[in-house]
PLY file of the C-alpha trace (Angstrom):
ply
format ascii 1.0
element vertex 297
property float x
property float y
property float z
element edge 296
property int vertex1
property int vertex2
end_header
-24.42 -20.10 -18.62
-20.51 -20.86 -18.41
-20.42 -22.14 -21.62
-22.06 -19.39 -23.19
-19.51 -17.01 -20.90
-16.67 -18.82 -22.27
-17.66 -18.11 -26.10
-17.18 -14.65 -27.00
-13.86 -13.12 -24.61
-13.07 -10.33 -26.50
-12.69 -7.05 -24.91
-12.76 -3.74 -25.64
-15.19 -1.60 -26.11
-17.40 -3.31 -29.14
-16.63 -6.37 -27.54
-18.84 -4.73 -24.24
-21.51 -3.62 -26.66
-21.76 -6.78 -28.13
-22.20 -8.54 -24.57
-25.45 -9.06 -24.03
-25.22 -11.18 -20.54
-23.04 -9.08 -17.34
-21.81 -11.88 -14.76
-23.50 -11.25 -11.05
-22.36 -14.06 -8.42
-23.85 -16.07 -6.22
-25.01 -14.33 -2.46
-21.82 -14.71 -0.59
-20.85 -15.15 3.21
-17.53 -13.36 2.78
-18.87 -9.60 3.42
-20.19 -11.06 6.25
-17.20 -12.77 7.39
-15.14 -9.74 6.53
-17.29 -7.51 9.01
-16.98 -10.22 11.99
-12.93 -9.39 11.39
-13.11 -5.73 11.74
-15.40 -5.71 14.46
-12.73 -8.04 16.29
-10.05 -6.09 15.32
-11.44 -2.92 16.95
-12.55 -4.12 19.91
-9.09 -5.57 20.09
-7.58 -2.30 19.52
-9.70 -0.31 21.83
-9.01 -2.70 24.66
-5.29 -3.24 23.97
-5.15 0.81 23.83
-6.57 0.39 27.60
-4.57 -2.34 29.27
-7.41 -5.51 29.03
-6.30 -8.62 28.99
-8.53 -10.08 26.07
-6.80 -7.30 23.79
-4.38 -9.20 22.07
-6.59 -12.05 21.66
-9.31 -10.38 20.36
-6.91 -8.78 17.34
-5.28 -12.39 17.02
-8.82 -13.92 16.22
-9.74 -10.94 14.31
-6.80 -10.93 12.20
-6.92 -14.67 11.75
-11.08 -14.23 10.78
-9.13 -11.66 8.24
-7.25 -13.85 6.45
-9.77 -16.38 6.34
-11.76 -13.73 3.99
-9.32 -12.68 1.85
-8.39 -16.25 1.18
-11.46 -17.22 0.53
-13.17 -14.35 -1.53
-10.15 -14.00 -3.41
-10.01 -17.85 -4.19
-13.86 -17.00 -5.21
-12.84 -14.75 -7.70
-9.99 -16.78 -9.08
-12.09 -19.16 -9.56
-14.59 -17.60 -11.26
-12.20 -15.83 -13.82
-10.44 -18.88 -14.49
-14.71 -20.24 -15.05
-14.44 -17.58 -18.04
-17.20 -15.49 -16.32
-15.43 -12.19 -16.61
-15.43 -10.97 -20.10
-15.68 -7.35 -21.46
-18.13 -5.42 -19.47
-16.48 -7.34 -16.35
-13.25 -6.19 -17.55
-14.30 -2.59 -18.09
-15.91 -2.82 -14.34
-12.58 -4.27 -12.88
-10.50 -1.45 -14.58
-12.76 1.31 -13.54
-12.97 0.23 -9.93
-9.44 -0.37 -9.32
-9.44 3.60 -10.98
-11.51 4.48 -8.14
-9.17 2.66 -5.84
-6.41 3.97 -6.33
-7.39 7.29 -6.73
-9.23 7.20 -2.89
-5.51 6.03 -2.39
-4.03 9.45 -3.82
-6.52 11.10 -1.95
-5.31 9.22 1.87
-1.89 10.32 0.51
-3.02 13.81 -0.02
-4.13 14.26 3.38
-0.58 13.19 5.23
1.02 15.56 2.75
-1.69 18.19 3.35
-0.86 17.92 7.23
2.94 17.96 6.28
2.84 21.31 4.57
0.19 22.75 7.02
2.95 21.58 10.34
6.08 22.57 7.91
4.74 26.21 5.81
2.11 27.75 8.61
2.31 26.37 12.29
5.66 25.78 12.49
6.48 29.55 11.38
3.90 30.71 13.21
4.88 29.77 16.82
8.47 31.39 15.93
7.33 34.52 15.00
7.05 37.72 17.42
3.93 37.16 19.09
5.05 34.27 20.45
8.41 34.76 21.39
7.17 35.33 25.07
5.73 32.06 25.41
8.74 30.08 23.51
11.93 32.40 23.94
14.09 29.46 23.12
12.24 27.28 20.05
13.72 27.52 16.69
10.98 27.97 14.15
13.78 25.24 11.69
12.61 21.92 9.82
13.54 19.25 10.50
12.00 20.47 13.84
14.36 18.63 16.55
13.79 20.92 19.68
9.85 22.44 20.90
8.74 22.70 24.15
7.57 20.12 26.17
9.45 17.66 24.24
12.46 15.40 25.32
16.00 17.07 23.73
18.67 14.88 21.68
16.66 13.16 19.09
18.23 13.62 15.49
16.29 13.68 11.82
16.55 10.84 9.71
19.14 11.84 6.75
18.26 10.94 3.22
21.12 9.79 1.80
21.85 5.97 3.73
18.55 3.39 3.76
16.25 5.81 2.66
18.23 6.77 -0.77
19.31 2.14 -0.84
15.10 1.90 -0.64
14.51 4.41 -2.94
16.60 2.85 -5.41
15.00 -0.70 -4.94
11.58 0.57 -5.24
12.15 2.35 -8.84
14.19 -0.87 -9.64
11.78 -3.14 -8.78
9.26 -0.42 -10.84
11.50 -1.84 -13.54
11.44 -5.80 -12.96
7.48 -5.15 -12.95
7.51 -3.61 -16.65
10.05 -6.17 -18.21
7.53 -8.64 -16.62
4.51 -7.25 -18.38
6.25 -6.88 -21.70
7.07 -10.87 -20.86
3.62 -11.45 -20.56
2.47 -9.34 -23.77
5.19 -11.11 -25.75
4.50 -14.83 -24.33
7.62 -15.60 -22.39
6.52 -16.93 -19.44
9.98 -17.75 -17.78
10.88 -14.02 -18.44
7.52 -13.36 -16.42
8.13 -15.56 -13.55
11.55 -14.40 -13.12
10.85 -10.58 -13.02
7.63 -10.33 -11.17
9.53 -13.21 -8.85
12.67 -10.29 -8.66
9.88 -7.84 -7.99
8.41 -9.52 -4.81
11.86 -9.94 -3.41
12.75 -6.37 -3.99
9.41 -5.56 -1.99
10.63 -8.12 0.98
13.62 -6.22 0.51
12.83 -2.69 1.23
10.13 -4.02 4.14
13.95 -5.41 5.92
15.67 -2.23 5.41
12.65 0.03 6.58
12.20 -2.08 9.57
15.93 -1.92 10.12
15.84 1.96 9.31
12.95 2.27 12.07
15.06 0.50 14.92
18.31 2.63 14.32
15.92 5.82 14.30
14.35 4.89 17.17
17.32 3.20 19.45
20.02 5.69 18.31
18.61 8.51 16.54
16.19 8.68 19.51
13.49 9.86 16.94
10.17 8.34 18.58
6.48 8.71 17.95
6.47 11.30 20.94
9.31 13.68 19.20
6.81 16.14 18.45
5.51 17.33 14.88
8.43 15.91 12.84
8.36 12.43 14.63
4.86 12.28 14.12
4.82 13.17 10.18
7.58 10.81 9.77
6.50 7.46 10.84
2.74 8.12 9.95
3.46 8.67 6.39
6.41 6.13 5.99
4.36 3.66 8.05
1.16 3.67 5.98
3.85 3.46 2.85
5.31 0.78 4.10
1.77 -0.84 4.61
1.23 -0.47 1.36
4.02 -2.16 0.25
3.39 -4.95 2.29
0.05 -5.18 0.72
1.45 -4.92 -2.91
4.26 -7.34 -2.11
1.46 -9.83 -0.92
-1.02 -9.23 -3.96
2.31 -9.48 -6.34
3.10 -12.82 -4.62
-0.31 -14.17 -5.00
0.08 -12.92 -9.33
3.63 -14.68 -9.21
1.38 -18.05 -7.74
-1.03 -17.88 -10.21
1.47 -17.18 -13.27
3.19 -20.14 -12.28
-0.29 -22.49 -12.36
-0.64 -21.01 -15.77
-2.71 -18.20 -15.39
-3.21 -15.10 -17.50
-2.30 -14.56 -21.40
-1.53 -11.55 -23.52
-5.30 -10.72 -23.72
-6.61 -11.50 -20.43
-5.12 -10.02 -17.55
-6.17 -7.90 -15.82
-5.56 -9.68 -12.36
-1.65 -8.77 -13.38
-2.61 -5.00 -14.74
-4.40 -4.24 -10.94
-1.47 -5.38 -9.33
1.33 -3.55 -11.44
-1.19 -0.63 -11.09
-1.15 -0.52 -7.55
2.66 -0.95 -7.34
3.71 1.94 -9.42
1.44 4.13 -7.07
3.04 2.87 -4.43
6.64 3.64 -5.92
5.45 7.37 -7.04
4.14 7.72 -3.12
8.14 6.74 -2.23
9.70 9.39 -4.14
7.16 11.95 -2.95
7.99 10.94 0.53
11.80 10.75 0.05
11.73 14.44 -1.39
9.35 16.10 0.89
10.10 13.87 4.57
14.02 12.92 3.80
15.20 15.33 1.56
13.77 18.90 2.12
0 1
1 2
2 3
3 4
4 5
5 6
6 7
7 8
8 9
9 10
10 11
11 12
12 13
13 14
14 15
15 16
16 17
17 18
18 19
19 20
20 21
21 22
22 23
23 24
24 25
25 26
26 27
27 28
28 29
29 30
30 31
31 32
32 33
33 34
34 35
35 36
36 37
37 38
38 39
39 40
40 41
41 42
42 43
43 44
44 45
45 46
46 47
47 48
48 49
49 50
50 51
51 52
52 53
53 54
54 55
55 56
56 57
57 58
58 59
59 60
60 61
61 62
62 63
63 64
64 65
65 66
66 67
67 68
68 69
69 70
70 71
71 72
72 73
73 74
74 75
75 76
76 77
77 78
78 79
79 80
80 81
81 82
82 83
83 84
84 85
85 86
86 87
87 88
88 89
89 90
90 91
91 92
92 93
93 94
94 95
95 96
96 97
97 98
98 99
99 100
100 101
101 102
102 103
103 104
104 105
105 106
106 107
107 108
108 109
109 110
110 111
111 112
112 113
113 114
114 115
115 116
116 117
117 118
118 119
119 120
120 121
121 122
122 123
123 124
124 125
125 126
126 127
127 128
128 129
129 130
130 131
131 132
132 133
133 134
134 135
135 136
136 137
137 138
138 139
139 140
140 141
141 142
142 143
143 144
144 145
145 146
146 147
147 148
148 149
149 150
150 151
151 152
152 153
153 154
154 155
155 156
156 157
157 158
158 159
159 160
160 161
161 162
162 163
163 164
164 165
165 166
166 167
167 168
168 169
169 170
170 171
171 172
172 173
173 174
174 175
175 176
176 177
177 178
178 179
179 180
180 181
181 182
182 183
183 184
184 185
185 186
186 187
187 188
188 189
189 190
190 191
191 192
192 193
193 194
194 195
195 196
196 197
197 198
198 199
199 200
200 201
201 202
202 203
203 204
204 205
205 206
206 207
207 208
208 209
209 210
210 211
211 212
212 213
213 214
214 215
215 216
216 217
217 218
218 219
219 220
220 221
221 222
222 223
223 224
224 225
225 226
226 227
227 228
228 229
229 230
230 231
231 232
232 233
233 234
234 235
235 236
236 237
237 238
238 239
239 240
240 241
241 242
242 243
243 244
244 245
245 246
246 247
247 248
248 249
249 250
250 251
251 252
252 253
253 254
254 255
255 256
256 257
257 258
258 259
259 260
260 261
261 262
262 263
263 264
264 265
265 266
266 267
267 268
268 269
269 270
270 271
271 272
272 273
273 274
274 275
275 276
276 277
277 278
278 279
279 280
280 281
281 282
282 283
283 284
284 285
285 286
286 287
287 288
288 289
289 290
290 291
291 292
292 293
293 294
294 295
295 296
């Protein structure tokens, strides 16, 4: 059956109609494996929420389970493309789910800025108006929202214009490295590939330092905390789940970069490279949306 996957690679869409055969692998363990994980990773979050001891472990050995998966499954899949398994209608399945993907990404996106504009247009207005002036005489119905009651005094905003405006700039210039690495890998020249989509990883590693960095001087000297009320909370939810997602494209760009330099991918087939670049120009659109609407405004 390999052989007879390896003869006809075209893609498009008469190459799918003239497929006759669609690729469906092996039962695998890894689902399997990849539950076990979560379930350890929960109960290690619910107990480490509630002071037991076996917490940490328990995420340790679910996290470790974790990795075990990804490794493997994705080594699976490697494997199998490299096989020539995957040809059109694989291609077209690929390309349609990582659609999907992304697009139940927009919509986990569209909920923290949903709950931004509800906190920033509606409730925060709201308590400041006239009916509640008896209750809270002394809040100031103002974004960034600094003072409420019940919460501790002298924490500042985050400005927009230090780390966040340096991250903003290495996110839309490693946006760049990314293309100029494609159009390397559409034109042949493989060095040209390795060295931007290498540049790109390093600008991801990059912006992970200065966020981390960015978090500590909020925290220790901005006093800005997770307990500073409605505008602490907006802040390092959405920033922290973009920042998660730029760990998880820097890793997935890494693991491209890995297989580029084994010899991997051509100017026809590569899609493995596409998902990726995909994924990290979503995550550079997210940035700007969050440096205009949590830094800027």
């Amino acid at each position: 059956m390999q052989g007879h996957e390896v003869a006809d690679n075209g893609h498009g869409a008469d190459a799918a109609a003239r497929q006759t055969r669609y690729y469906v692998p092996s039962p695998s363990r890894w689902p399997l494996v990849g539950a076990l994980a979560l379930f350890c990773l929960g109960l290690g979050a619910a107990f480490a929420l509630n002071g037991v001891l076996v917490g940490p472990w328990s995420l340790a050995i679910g996290a470790a389970i974790f990795v075990w998966m990804l490794v493997g499954w994705f080594g699976d899949v490697v494997r199998e493309s490299r096989a020539g398994a995957y040809r059109a209608r694989e291609d077209m399945s690929f390309r349609w789910g990582m659609g999907w993907f992304i697009f139940s990404e927009v919509m986990f996106f569209a909920a923290f800025f949903g709950a931004l504009y509800y906190v920033r247009v509606i409730s925060v207005p709201e308590l400041g108006d006239a009916a509640h002036k008896l209750l809270y005489p002394d809040f100031n119905p103002a974004w960034p929202l600094v003072t409420a009651p019940g919460l501790p005094a002298g924490y500042q905003a985050m400005g927009a214009w230090g780390l966040p405006a340096l991250n903003t700039a290495i996110l839309l210039t490693s946006g760049a490295t990314l293309t100029w690495a494609h159009w390397a890998l559409l034109s042949g020249r493989r060095s040209r590939l390795l060295t931007g989509l290498g540049a790109t990883v390093l600008l991801g590693v990059l912006f992970l330092l200065l966020q981390a960095y960015e978090y500590r001087h909020a925290m220790h000297e901005l006093g800005l905390t997770f307990a500073s009320g409605a505008y602490g909370m907006t802040f390092y939810m959405m920033t922290g789940f973009h920042g998660l997602h730029v760990l998880v494209g820097t890793l997935i760009l890494a693991v491209i970069w890995l297989r580029v330099a084994r010899g991997d991918f051509d100017a026809r087939h590569h899609f493995g490279f596409e998902a990726a670049a995909w994924y990290w120009h979503f995550v550079d659109v997210v940035w700007l949306l969050l440096f205009v609407f949590v830094y800027w405004l």
